[in-house]
C-alpha positions in Angstrom: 0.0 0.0 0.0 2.5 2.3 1.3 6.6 2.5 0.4 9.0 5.1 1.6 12.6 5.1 0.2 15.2 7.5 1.7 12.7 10.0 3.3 14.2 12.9 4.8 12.9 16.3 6.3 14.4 19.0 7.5 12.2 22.7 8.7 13.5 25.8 6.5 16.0 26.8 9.3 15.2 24.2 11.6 16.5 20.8 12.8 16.7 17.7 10.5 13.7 15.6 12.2 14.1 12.5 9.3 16.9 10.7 8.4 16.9 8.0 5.4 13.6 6.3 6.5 13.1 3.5 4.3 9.8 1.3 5.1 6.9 -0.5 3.2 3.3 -1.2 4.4 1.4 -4.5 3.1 -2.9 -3.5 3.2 -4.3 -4.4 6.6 -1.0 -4.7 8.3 -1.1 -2.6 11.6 2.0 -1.1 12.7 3.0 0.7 16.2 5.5 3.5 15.5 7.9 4.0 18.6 9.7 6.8 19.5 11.3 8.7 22.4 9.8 12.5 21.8 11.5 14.5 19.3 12.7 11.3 17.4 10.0 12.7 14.4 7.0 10.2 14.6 4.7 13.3 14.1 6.6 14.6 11.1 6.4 10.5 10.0 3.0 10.7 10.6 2.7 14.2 8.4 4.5 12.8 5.7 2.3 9.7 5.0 -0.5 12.0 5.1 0.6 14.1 2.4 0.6 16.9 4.8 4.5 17.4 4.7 6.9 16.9 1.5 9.7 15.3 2.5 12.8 17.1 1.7 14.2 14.2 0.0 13.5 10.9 -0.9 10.6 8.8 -2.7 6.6 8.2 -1.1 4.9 6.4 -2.9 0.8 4.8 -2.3 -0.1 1.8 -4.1 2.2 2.7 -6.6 1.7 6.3 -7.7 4.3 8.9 -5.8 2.8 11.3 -3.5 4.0 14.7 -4.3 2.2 18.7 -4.3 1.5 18.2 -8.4 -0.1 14.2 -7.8 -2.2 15.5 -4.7 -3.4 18.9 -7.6 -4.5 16.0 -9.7 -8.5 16.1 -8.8 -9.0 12.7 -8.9 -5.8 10.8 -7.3 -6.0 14.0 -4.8 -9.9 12.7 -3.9 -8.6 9.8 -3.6 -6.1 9.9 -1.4 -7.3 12.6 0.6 -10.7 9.9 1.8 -8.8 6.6 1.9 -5.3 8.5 4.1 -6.5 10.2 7.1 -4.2 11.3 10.1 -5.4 11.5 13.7 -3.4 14.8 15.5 -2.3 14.5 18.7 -3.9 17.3 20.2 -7.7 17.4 18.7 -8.7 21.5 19.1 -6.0 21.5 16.4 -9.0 19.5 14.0 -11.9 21.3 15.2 -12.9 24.3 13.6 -17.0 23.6 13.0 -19.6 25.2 14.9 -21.2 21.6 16.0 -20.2 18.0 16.2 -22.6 17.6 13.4 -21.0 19.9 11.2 -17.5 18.7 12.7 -18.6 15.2 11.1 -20.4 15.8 8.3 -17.6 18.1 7.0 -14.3 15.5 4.9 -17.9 14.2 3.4 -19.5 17.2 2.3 -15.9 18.3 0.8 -15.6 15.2 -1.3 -18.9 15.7 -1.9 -20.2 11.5 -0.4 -23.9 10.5 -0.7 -25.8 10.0 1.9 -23.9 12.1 4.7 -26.9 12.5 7.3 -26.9 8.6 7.8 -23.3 8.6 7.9 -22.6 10.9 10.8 -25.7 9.4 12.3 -23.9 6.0 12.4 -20.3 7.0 13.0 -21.9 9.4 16.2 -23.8 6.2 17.3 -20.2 4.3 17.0 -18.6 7.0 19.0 -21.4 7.6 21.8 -22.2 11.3 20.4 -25.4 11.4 19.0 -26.5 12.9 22.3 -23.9 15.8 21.4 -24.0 16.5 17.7 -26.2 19.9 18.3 -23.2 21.1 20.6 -20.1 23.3 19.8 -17.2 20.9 20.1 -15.2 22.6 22.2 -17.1 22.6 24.9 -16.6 18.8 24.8 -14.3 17.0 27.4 -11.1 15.8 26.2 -11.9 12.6 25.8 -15.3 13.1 23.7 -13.3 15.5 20.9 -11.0 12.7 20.7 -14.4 11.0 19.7 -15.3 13.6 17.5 -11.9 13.7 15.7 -11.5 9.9 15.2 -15.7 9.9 13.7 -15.0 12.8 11.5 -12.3 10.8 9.8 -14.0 7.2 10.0 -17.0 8.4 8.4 -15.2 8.9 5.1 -14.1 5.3 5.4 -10.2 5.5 4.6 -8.2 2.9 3.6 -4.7 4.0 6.2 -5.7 5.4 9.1 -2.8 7.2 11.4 -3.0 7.6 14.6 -0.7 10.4 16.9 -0.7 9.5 20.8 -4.6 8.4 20.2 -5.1 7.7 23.6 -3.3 10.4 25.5 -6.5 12.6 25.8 -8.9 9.1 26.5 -9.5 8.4 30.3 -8.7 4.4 31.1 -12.5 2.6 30.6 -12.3 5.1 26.6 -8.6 3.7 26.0 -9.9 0.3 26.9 -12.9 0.7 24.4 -10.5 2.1 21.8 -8.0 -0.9 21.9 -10.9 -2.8 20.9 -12.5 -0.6 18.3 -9.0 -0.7 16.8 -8.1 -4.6 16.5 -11.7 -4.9 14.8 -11.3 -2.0 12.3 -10.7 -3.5 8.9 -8.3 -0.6 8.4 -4.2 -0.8 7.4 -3.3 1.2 10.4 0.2 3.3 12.1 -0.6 4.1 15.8 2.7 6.7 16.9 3.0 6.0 20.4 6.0 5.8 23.4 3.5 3.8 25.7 4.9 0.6 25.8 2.3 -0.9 27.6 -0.2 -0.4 25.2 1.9 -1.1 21.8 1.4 -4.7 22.0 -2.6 -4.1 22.2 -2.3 -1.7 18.9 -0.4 -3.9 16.5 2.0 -6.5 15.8 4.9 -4.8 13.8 7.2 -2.4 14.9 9.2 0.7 13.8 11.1 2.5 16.1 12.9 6.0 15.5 15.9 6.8 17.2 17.4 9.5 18.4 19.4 10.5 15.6 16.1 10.6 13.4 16.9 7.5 11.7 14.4 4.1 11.6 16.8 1.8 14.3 13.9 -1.2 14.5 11.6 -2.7 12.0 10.0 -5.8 12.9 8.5 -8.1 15.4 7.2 -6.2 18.1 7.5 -9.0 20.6 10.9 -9.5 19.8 11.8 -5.6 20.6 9.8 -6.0 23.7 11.8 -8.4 24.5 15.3 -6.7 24.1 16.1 -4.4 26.8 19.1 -3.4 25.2 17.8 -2.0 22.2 14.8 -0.4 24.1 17.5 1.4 26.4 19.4 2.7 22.5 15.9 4.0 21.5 15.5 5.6 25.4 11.9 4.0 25.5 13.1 2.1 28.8 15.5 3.6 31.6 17.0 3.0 34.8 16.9 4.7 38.1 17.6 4.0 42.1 14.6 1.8 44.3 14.7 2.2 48.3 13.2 -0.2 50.2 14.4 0.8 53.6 18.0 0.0 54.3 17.8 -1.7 50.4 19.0 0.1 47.0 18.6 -1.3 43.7 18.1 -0.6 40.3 16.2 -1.8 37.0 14.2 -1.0 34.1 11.3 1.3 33.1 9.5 1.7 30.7 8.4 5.0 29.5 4.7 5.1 29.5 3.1 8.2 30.1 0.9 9.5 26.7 
């Protein structure tokens, strides 16, 4: 579905935040992309939108390269633009409608979908909101514009969804809800995440970014789970002191907080 060869971005003035990522993505596979913060999983995440040109390398989705003139083209850009949808970290940076209706209804009206009142009736019914879709969204909860977010994108029914730190605005019974949403989505699907907790619930494959911006892990993610010493190289596991009383010691943790 997906194939990136050589990717690399810098900002205009700014840091290099990719470094000769090379990966491909098989339809339905479901991926967890690990990171230590400021490794680039965002900008990753950005890229395989089409939200960010890479400043070098090759993108390319089921076989057709992803550039500013191929996304012009009206109907590869339609395309892409309903079956790749990203997930922000932080969602008041997706709302800008006056109601969760409108929020919804939006990516269809845009790509101009049939049927769009029975679709954000069925994707607020997924998402516990029909109660809500007369409200502004931001006077939401964290949690329920999370829910927004995620049904505004699933109601054009993409192909690749991406996912940024999805659960970091969920409280625990909503990230337990969403683990399972997830493994029954019939989605190919990239969760970004530095919860190692969670990562084995999201997907099956891994790709970790180091700290020098370069892909340092692509496989099994059992097997990285399992290797303490390449967990401490991609600082997603550290060490510090334990008192029990008169008793010192020292081991591993892992680096879950969203």
């Amino acid at each position: 579905m997906i194939r990136l060869t050589g990717i690399r971005h810098e900002f205009p003035d700014g840091p290099r935040v990719l470094e000769d990522i090379s990966f491909a993505v098989d339809p339905g596979e479901k991926l967890v992309l690990l990171g230590a913060n400021g490794t680039g999983k965002s900008t990753l995440l950005r890229v395989l939108s089409g939200l960010v040109t890479p400043t070098a390398g090759d993108y390319r989705y089921r076989g057709r390269p992803v550039t500013p003139a191929a996304l012009k083209d009206r109907e590869f850009g339609r395309r892409f633009r309903r079956e790749v949808v990203l997930l922000f970290q932080h969602p008041d940076t997706m709302l800008f409608n006056p109601t969760v209706y409108e929020e919804i209804a939006f990516g269809p009206r845009q790509l101009r979908l049939p049927d769009i009142d029975e679709r954000v009736g069925r994707w607020a019914g997924v998402f516990g909101l029909t109660d809500h879709l007369d409200r502004p969204p931001f006077s939401l909860s964290g949690g329920e514009k999370q829910k927004v977010c995620l049904a505004a994108l699933l109601v054009l029914e993409p192909d690749l969804l991406l996912l940024d730190e999805p659960t970091a605005h969920l409280d625990p019974r909503s990230v337990g809800w969403l683990v399972d949403f997830l493994s029954e989505l019939k989605v190919t699907l990239v969760v970004a995440t530095h919860n190692l907790s969670l990562a084995p619930e999201l997907g099956e494959r891994a790709l970790v970014l180091g700290e020098d911006h370069r892909l340092l892990y692509d496989g099994d993610l059992g097997s990285l789970l399992g290797d303490q010493e390449r967990l401490v190289a991609a600082n997603l596991v550290h060490i510090h002191r334990h008192r029990h009383g008169a008793i010192e010691h020292r081991h591993f943790h892992s680096h879950d907080w969203d």
